[in-house]
ZAMARGU-4260 file (C-alpha; in steps of 0.2 Angstrom, whole numbers, plus 5000, padded with zeros to 4 digits):
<rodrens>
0) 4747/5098/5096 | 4766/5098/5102 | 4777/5083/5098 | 4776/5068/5108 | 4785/5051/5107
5) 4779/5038/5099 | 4775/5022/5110 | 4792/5009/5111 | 4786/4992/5109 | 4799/4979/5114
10) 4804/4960/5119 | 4813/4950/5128 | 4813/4935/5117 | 4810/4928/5100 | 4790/4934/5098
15) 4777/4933/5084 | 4770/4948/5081 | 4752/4952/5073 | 4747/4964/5061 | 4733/4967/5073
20) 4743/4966/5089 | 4754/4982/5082 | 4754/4997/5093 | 4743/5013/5084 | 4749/5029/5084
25) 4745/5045/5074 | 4760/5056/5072 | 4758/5075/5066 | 4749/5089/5068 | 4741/5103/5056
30) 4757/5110/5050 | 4765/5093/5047 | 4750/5082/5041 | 4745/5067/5051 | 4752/5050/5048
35) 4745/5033/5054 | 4758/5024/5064 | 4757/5005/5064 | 4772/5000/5077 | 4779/4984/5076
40) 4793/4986/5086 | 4805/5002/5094 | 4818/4994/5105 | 4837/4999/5109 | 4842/4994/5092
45) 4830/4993/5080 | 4813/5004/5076 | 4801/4995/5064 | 4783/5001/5058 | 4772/5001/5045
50) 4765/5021/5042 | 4749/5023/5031 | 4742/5040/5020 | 4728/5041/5012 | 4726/5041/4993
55) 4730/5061/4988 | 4737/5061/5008 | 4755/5070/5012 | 4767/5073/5026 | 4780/5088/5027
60) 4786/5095/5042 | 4783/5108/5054 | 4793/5115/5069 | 4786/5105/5083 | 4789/5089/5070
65) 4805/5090/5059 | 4806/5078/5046 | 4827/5076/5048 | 4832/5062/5059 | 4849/5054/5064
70) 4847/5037/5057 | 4846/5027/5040 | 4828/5026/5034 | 4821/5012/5022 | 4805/5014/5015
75) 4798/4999/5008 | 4781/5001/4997 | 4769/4987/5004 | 4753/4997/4996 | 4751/5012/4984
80) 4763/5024/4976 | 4774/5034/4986 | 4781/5050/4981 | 4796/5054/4992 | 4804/5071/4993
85) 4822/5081/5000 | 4812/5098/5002 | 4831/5104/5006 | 4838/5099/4989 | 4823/5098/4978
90) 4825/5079/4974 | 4808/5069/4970 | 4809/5051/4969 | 4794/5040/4964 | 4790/5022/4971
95) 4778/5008/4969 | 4772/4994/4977 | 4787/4983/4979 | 4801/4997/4979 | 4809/5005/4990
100) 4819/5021/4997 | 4832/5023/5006 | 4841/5039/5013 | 4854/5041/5027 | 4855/5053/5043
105) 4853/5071/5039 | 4842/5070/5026 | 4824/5081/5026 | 4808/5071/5018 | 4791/5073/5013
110) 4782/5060/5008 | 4765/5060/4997 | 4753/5047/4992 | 4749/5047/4973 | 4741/5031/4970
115) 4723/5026/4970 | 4725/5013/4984 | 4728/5019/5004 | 4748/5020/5003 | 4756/5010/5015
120) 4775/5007/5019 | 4786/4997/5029 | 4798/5009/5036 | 4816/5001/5046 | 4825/5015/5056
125) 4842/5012/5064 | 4849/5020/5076 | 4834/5020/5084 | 4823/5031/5093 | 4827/5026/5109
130) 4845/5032/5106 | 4840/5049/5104 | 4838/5049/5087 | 4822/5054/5082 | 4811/5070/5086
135) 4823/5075/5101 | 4838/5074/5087 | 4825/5086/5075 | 4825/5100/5088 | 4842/5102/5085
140) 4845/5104/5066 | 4842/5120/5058 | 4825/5125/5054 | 4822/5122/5035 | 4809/5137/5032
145) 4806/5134/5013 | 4803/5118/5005 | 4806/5113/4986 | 4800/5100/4974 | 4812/5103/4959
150) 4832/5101/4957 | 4839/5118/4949 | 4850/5112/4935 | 4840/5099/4926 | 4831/5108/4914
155) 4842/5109/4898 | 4853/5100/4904 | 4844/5083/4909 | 4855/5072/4898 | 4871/5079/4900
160) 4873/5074/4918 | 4866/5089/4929 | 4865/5090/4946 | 4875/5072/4953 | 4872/5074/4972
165) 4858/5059/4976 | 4852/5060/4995 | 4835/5049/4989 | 4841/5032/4983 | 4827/5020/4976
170) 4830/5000/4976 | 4819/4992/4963 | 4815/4975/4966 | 4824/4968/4953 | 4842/4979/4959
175) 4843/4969/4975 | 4860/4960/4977 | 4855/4942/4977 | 4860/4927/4984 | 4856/4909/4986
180) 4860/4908/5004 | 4854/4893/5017 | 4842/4885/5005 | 4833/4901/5001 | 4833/4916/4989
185) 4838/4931/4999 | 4838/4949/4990 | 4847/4961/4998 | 4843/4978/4998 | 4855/4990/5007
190) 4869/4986/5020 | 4876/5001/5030 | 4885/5001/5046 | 4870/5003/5056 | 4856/4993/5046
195) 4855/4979/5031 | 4837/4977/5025 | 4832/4961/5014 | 4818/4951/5006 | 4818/4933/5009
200) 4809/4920/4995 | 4806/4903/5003 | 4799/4890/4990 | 4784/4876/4995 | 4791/4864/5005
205) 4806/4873/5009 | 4816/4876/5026 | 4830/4887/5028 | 4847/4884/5037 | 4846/4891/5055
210) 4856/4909/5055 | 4859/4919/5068 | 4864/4938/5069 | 4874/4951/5079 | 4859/4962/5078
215) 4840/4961/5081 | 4829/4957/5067 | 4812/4962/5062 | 4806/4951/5049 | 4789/4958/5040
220) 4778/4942/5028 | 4774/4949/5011 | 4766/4933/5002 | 4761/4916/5007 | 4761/4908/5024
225) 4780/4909/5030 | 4785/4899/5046 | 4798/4903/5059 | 4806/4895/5072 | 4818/4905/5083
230) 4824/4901/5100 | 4810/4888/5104 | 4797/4900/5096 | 4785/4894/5081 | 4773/4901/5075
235) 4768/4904/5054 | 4764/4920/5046 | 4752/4927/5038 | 4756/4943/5026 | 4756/4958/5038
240) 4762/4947/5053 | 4779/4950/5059 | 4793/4940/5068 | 4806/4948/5080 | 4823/4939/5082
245) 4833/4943/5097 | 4853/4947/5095 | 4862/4930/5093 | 4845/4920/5092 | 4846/4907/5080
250) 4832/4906/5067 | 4826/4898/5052 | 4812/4900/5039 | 4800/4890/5029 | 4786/4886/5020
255) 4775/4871/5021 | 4758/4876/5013 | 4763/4873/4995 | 4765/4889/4990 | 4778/4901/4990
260) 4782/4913/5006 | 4789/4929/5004 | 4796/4943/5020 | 4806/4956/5021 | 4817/4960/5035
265) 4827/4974/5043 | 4844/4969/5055 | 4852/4981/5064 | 4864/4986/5068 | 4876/4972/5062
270) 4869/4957/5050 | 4884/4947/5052 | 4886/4933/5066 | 4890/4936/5083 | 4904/4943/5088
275) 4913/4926/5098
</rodrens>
């Protein structure tokens, strides 16, 4: 099985998006693994989807599908344990449910599923694929013919600072950078040139302050039933529902059930207003 591009989902306004209306794709052959693909959406700006392994399941890479890409990825645990790996380096990093990963362009992964539950993860990828990003941007690396799963230098010397280069950077829940901003608790995550990705805690009864954005944004429920209105658009949420907000839309969130709603979202490329 050679490499084929994924489907492109896009839109041309603010659109509610379903868990079940994602687009299905399996991504892999022998060599590589196969990975279930759950696209939410893959446009000029942003790539969003949700990729799933099953309990003892792995992905590496292989020569038709190279695992090195010229984007910043965000990995977001939504189910499971996911054991992430630089096979280039040797780096291992472990996250649960809740955590994430983030790694920048360049940068060789293999992910593994070591919980007892399906693994499934909310993965935001900016620039995107239909930039030439993806598996077209693979071809051209360097080949990476052997793979490792240990850093030389740590043993012995674990404590006393070893090996300092990081490529894998995990983002606990509670190492977010938070702030109290429009009404609501926003928590976020990472912020590079090309993509910022949050989570976004409404309380019951609450409704945010409409933003807007000089990118798109993919916003992903969590918890609870989370409502959002965006350029004449309304629709509420269920967890594994998703929102996407055009460039320059404005939008705001809320939560009317009684209970607390929780999202997270991915902006790219830039999260700040507009440019005027």
């Amino acid at each position: 099985m050679g490499y084929r591009a994924s489907p492109r989902p896009s839109f041309d306004g603010p659109t509610a998006i379903r868990a079940t209306d994602a687009v299905r794709h399996t991504w892999g052959d022998e060599g590589a693994g196969f990975v279930e693909d759950w696209i939410y959406v893959s446009s000029e700006l942003l790539h969003a989807i949700v990729f799933g392994l099953p309990p003892g399941g792995a992905f590496r890479h292989s020569e038709s599908f190279r695992t090195v890409f010229a984007a910043d990825e965000l990995l977001h645990v939504l189910q499971g344990t996911l054991v992430l790996a630089n096979p280039e380096t040797g780096e291992v990093v472990r996250a649960e449910r809740g955590d994430s990963v983030f790694f920048r362009r360049d940068t060789w992964h293999h992910g593994f599923s070591y919980g007892d539950d399906a693994l499934r993860v909310l993965e935001f990828f900016a620039p995107p694929p239909a930039t030439g990003t993806s598996g077209a941007y693979a071809q051209t690396r360097p080949y990476l013919e052997e793979s490792s799963y240990a850093r030389a230098g740590v043993v012995g010397n674990l404590m006393g600072g070893g090996p300092a280069a990081r490529s894998l950077r995990v983002v606990r829940r509670g190492d977010a950078v938070w702030q109290l901003d429009r009404n609501v608790l926003v928590g976020l995550v990472v912020s590079t040139e090309h993509l910022t990705v949050g989570t976004v805690t409404v309380p019951a009864g609450h409704t945010s302050l409409a933003e807007t954005h000089g990118g798109e944004e993919l916003l992903y429920v969590t918890r609870g039933e989370l409502r959002v209105e965006a350029g004449g658009v309304d629709a509420t949420l269920s967890p594994g529902d998703a929102f996407f907000v055009p460039s320059g839309t404005p939008h705001c969130y809320a939560s009317d059930d009684g209970s607390i709603a929780e999202g997270i979202f991915g902006v790219a490329p830039s999260f700040g207003p507009p440019a005027s």
